[in-house]
C-alpha positions as CSV (number, residue, x, y, z in Angstrom):
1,X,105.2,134.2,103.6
2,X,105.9,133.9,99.9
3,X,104.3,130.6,98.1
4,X,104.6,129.4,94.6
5,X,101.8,127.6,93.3
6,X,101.3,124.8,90.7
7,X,98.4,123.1,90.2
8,X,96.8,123.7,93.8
9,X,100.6,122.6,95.7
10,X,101.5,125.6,97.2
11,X,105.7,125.5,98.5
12,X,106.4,128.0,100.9
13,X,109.5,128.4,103.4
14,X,110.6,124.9,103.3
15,X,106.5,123.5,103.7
16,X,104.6,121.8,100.9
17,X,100.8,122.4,101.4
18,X,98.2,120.5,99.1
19,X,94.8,119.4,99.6
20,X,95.9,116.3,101.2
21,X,97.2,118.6,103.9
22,X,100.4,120.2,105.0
23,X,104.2,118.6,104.5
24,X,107.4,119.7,106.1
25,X,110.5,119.3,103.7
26,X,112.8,116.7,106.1
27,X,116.9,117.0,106.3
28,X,116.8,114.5,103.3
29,X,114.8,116.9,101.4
30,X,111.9,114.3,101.4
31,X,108.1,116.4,102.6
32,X,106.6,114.1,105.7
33,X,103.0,114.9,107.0
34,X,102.7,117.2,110.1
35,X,100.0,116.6,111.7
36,X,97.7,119.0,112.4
37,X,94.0,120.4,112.3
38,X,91.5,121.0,109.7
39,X,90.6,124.8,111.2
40,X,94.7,126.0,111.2
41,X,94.7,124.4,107.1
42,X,91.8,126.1,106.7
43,X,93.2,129.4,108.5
44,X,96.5,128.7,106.4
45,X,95.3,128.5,103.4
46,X,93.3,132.1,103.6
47,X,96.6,133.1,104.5
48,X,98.7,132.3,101.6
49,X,95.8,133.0,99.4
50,X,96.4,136.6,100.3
51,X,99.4,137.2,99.6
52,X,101.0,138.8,101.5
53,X,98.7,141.2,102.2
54,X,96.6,141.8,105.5
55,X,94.0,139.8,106.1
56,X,91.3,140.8,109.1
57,X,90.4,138.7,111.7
58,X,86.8,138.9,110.5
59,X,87.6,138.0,106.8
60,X,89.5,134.8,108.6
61,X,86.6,133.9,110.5
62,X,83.7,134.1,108.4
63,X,85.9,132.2,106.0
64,X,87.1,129.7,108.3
65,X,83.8,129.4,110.3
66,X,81.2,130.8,107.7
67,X,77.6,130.8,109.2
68,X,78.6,129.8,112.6
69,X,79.4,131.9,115.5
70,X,82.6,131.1,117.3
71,X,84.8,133.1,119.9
72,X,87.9,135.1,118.9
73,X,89.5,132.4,120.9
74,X,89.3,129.5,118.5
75,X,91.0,131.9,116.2
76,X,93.9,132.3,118.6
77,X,94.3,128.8,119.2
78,X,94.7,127.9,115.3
79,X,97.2,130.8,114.8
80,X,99.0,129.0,117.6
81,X,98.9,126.1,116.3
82,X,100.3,127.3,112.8
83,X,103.0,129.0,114.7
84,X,103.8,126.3,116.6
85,X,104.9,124.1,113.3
86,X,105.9,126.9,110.9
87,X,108.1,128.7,113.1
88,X,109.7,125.5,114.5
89,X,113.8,126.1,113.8
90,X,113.3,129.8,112.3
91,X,116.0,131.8,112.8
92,X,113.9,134.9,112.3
93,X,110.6,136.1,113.9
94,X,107.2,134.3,113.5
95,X,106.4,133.5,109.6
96,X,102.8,135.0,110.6
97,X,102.7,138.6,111.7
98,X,100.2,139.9,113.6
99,X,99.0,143.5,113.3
100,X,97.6,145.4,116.3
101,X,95.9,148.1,115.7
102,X,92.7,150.6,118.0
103,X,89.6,151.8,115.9
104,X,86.8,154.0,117.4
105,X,84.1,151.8,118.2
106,X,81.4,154.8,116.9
107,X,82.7,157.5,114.3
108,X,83.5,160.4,117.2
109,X,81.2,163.0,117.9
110,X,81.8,166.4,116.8
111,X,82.0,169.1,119.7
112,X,81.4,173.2,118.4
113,X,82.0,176.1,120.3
114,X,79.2,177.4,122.0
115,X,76.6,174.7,120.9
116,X,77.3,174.9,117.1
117,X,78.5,171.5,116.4
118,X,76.3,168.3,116.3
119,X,76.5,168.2,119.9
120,X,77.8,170.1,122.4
121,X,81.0,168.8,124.8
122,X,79.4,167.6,128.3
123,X,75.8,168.0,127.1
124,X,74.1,164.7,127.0
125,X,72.2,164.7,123.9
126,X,72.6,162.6,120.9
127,X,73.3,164.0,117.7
128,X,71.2,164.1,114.7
């Protein structure tokens, strides 16, 4: 999602987004308001501040939400929503990509032969 900015209007893929909110440009060329939430211009706008690069889901919470827990769902439901208007009469896939991707939830444990390692394979002590 490429934007060019002037003097905090962002245009991007046919949208206009300022802080009065977020305009679709119209068959007459003319930008009319789309309605839509605070959170998903909030989520939209850490989106095209980035540009272009990846942005975590827990950078686009605690900017989003800062100080407050919330449930990855609200997330989920504002990307919809985004989706939802952006991606209305795309000819290509969604404007927002999402990246899947597995991490280990602990750095691994290192297993030696014969007890050298950290700790041992099938032994039930922690390592130091």
């Amino acid at each position: 999602m490429e934007a060019r900015a002037s003097r905090d209007i962002l245009l991007f893929e046919g949208f206009r987004l300022d802080r009065r909110g977020l305009c679709r440009r119209d068959e007459c060329r003319v930008f009319v308001p789309v309605a839509i939430g605070s959170r998903a211009l909030d989520v939209l706008r850490v989106l095209i501040a980035s540009h272009g690069d990846l942005v975590s889901k827990d950078e686009i919470m605690a900017t989003v939400w800062p100080a407050t827990v919330v449930e990855d769902n609200n997330l989920t439901v504002q990307i919809s929503a985004l989706r939802r208007i952006l991606d209305q009469g795309r000819a290509e896939g969604s404007c927002i990509q999402t990246v899947a991707g597995l991490r280990s939830p602990k750095p691994p444990l290192m297993c030696g032969r014969g007890g050298a390692g950290p700790r041992r394979c099938g032994s039930r002590r922690r390592a130091v």
